[in-house]
N, C-alpha and C positions, 0 to 999 in steps of 0.2 A: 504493500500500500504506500509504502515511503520515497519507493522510486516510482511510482504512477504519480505521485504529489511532485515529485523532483522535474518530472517529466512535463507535467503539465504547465509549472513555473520557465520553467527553461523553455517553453515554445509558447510562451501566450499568444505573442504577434503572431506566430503563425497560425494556430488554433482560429484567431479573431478571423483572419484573412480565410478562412477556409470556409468559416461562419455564416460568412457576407457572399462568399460566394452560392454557396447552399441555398440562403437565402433568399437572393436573387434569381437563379436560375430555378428552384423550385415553386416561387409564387404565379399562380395561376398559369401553371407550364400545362394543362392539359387544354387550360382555351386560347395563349398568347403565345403562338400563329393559331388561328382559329378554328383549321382542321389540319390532317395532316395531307400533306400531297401525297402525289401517286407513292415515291420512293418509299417514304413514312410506311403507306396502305401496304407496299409490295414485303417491306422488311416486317410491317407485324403481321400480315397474312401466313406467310410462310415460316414464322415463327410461331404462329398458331397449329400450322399445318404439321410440322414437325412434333411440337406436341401433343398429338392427336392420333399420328399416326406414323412419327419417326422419318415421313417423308416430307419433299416440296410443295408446293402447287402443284409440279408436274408430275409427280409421281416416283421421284430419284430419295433413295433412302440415304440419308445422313450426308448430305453433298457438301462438298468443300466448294461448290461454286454452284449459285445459285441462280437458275435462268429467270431472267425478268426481261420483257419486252424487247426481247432479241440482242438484250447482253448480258452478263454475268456477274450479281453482285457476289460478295465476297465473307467469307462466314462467320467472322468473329464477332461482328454487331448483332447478328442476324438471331446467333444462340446466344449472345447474351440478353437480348429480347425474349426469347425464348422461355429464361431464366424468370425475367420479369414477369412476366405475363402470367406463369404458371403462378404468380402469387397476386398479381392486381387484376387476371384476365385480360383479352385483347382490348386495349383502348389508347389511345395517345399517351397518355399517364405512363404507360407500361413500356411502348414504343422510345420514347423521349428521358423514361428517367437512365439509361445506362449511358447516355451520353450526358448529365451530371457530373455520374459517377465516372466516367473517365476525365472527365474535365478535371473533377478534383485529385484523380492520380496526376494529373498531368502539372498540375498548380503545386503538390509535394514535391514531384518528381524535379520540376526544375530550381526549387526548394534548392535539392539535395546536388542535382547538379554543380549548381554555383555556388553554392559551400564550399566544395568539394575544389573549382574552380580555383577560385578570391582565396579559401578561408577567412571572409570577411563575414557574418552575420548580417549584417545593415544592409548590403548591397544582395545577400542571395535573400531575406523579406523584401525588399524593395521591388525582385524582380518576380517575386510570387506576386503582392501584389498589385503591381502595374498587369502582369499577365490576367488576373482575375477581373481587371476593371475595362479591359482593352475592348473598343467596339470592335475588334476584325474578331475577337472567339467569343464573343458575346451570343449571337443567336446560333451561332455551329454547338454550342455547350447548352442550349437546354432546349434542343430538337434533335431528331434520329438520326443523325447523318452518320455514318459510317466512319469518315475522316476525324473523328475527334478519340478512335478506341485506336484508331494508327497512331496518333499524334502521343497517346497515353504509351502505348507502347515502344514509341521509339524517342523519348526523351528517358524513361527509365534504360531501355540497350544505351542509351550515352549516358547515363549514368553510372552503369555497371561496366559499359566499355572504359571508364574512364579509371576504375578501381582495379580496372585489367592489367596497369602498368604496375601494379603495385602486389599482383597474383597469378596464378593463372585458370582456377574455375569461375573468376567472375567471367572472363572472357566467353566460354560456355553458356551461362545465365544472358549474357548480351547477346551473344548469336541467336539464343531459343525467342528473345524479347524483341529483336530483328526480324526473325520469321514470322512471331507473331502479327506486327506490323506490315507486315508485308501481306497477310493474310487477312487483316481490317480494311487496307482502303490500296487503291490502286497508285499511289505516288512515291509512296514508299518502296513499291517494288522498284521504283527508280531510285528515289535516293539512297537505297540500304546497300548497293554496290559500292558508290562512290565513297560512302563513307568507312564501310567495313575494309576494304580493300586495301589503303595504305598501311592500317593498322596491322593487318596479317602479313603485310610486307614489313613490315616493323618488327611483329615476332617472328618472323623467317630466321631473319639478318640477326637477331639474337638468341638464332637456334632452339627456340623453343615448337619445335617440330610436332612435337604430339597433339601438344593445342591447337596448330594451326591448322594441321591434317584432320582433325578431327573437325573442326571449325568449316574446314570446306565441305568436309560429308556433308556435315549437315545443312550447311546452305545450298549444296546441289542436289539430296533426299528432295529439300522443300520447291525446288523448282520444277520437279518430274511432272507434279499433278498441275502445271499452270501449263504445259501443252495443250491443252482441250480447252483451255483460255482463248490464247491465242490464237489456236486454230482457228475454235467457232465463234469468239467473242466479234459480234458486228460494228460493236461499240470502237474498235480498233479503229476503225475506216477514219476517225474524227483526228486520228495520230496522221494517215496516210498522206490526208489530203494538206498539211502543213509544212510547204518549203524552207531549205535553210533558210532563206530570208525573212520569211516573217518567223521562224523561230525566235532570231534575234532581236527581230520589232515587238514578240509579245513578250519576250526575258525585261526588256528595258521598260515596257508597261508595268511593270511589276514594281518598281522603283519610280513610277514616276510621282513627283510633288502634287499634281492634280488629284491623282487614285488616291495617295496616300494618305491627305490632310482637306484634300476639299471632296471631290464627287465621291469616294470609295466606289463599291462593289456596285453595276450597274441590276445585278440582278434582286430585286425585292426578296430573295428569300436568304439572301446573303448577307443584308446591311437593311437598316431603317433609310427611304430611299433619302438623295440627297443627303448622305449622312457618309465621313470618311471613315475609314478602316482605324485611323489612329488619331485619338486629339492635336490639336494646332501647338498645343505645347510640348508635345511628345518632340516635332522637327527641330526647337532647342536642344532639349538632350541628348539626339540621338547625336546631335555634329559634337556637341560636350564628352559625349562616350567614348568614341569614337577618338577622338583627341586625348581622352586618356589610355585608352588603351594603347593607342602609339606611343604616349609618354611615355607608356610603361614599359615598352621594352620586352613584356614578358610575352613568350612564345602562346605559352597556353593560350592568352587571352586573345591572340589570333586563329583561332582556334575558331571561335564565335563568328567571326568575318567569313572563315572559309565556309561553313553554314549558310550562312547567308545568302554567300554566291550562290549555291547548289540549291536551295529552296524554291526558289521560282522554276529551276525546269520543268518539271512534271507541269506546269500551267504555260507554260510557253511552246511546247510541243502539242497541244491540241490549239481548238480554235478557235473557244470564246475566252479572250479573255481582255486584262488580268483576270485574271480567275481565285477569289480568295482562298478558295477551301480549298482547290489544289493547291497554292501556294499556302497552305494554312502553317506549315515550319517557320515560314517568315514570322508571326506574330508571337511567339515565344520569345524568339532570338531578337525582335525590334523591341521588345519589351526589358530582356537582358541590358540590350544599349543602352536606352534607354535608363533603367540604374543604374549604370556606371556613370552617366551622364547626372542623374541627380545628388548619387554620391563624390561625386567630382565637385561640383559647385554648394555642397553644405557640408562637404569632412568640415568636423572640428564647430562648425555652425549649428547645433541644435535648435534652433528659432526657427531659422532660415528651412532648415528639414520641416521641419514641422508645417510650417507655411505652404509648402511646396505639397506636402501628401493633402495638406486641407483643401487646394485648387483642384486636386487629382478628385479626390472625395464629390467634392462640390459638381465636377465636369461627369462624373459618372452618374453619379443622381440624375442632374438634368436629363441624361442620357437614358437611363432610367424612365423614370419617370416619361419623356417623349416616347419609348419602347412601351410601357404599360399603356397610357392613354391615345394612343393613335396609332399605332403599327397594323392593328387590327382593322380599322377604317383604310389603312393606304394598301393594305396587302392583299384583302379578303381573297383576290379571285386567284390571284398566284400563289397561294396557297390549296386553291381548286375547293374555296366553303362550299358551291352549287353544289356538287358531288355529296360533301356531308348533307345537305338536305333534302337532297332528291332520295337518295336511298334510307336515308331513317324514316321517310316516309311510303317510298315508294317499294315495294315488298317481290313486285313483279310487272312484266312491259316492255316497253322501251326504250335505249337509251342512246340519243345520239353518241358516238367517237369519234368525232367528227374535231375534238379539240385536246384530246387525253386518250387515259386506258380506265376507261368506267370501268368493266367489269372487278378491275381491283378493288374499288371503291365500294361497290357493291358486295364484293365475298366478305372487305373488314367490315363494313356499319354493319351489314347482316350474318356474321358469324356463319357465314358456310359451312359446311360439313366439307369437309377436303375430298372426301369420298364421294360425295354426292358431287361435288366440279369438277372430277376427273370422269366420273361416268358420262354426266349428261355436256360435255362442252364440246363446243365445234369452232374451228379456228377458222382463220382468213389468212390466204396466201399473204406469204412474207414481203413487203416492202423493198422498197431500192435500197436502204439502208439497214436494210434487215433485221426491221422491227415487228414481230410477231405481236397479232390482236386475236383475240380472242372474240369470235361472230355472235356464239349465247352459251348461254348455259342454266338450265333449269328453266324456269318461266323468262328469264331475260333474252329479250336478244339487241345488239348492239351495232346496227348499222350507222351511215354515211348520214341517211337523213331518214327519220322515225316517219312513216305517211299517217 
């Protein structure tokens, strides 16, 4: 009891910081986005379906890649909803709270990170919480997206990659924590190369052989089963169709002052619209950080920079963008700078600190607060409400697709039997882009235009 008392003194700030964050992304998370969109519908359907029957939608038992609308999401979200649900039932509450819960690994985990980094206390809370207050992981941390169980899992592999230099099983622990990332969200299977990769050239060149042989096994075990990925994933075509040249024009989007501090994310399910990725005051710190980190000479803390670089490709190799949530690495690591930046301009000024977190406070509230009372009035349809209300009331008919994938919408409001939309469905020839729809199933059926 005396070291849970010792414990809990020695992390208050971070405790409070995990708090607020809890806080926030839990309040009225089953109705603020108002329904859930297709992706929401398709990850809790088939995490429904799996608990019912061990299978998909389609009928494939226990799948490591899960077909949705003629691509392949990916299973770590999908069963941790899974998990949910068998205790809340299928409903957005259940869908929405494990990306929370990964948010708040993720808010420890760089905790621990940059401890580990600095050995400064002030600057690794500073950069939990700037990361918890940040508009770019604001609405990715208490809605379903897949990208935030990646994000959880690949700041704790640089966590444990980083406790590698100092052993050799945590390096194991970061390969298994790498894979798993790589298993959550598709951009990670880009950047877990570039990152893992130097490092096993590192432990080569200091002969520690067995780790790193073993470390490759398993990074190439976990790539066997993503051949049927990229075989049949249709979703690929969005990589194809992107030349080196606009690669490099959506990389530098990624960075640009416009995205960053004034328009942000142009997509409403990604930012409150008109609303940037990071506060106006954030672009001070970051040039402040930034400048200390140079000052500092210290290797490590370039270390963060090369991060950086690498974060935007996975969004600049397809075709909308910036793109935040494929770029969602960035907002961690701009939140990092970001504290070195405010610890840089208040070491040894406690006033000045304090003043600074109270602006940050103040700038998230408002932010806050415009997220609670209006997001709902500017988002409604790009969240697809129509769909929530058609089918909580409409039971059987039908239903234009003319603008989505109704039928999803209709097996979650209506709790389908999995069994019963494998028997009775009939599909529609595949698309140019090889998006499979579903024609009916059971009383529904889902044409072009309903006569």
């Amino acid at each position: 009891m005396k070291k849970i008392i010792l414990f809990l003194r020695g992390n208050i700030l971070l405790i409070l910081i995990c708090l607020l964050f809890l806080e926030t992304r839990l309040f009225r998370i089953d109705q603020i986005p108002s329904s859930v969109y297709w992706d929401e519908a398709s990850i809790g359907y088939n995490a429904y379906s799996i608990l019912q029957t061990g299978r998909d939608e389609w009928g494939e038992f226990m799948p490591l890649h899960f077909r949705a609308f003629g691509e392949f999401k990916l299973p770590v979200y999908i069963y941790s909803v899974a998990i949910s649900e068998a205790v809340f039932g299928m409903n957005a509450f259940a869908v929405r709270l494990p990306a929370v819960i990964f948010g708040l690994l993720s808010i420890v985990g760089l905790y621990l990170v940059v401890l580990k980094l600095t050995n400064l206390k002030t600057i690794a809370l500073l950069s939990a919480f700037l990361f918890s207050i940040t508009p770019w992981f604001f609405i990715f941390s208490r809605t379903g997206y897949e990208a935030t169980a990646g994000l959880a899992f690949f700041i704790w592999a640089i966590y444990f990659l980083q406790r590698s230099f100092n052993g050799k099983l945590e390096l194991l622990v970061s390969i298994v924590l790498f894979i798993a990332s790589m298993y959550s969200y598709n951009s990670f299977r880009i950047l877990t190369p570039l990152v893992v990769a130097p490092v096993l050239l590192y432990k080569f060149v200091k002969k520690d052989y067995f780790v790193v042989i073993l470390s490759v096994i398993l990074l190439l075990a976990s790539v066997f089963p993503l051949y049927k990925l990229y075989k049949e994933d249709s979703g690929l075509s969005r990589l194809q169709a992107v030349g080196s040249k606009n690669i490099v024009q959506n990389y530098l989007k990624n960075f640009s002052p416009e995205y960053l501090f004034i328009s942000g994310d142009a997509n409403p399910r990604s930012q409150i619209p008109n609303r940037s990725q990071l506060y106006i005051i954030d672009a001070i710190f970051l040039v402040l950080g930034i400048i200390y980190i140079v000052k500092s000479k210290n290797p490590k803390f370039y270390y963060l920079l090369g991060l950086l670089l690498l974060a935007p490709i996975p969004a600049a190799i397809t075709k909308e963008n910036p793109h935040a949530l494929r770029a969602i690495l960035m907002s961690p690591i701009l939140s990092v700078l970001s504290a070195f930046g405010v610890y840089y301009l208040t070491k040894s000024k406690k006033i000045l600190l304090i003043m600074v977190i109270g602006i940050y406070i103040f700038l998230f509230g408002s932010y806050f607060a415009k997220f609670i009372g209006n997001y709902n009035d500017l988002t409604i349809s790009a969240w697809q409400y129509e769909y929530k209300e058609i089918f909580e009331k409409q039971k059987e008919g039908c239903v234009s697709d003319e603008f989505a994938q109704p039928y999803i919408f209709a097996l979650f409001y209506n709790k389908v039997n999995p069994n019963d939309f494998i028997k009775t469905r009939e599909l529609n020839p595949v698309n140019d882009w090889g998006f499979s729809t579903v024609k009916s199933f059971g009383n529904y059926t889902f044409p072009k235009i309903c006569k």
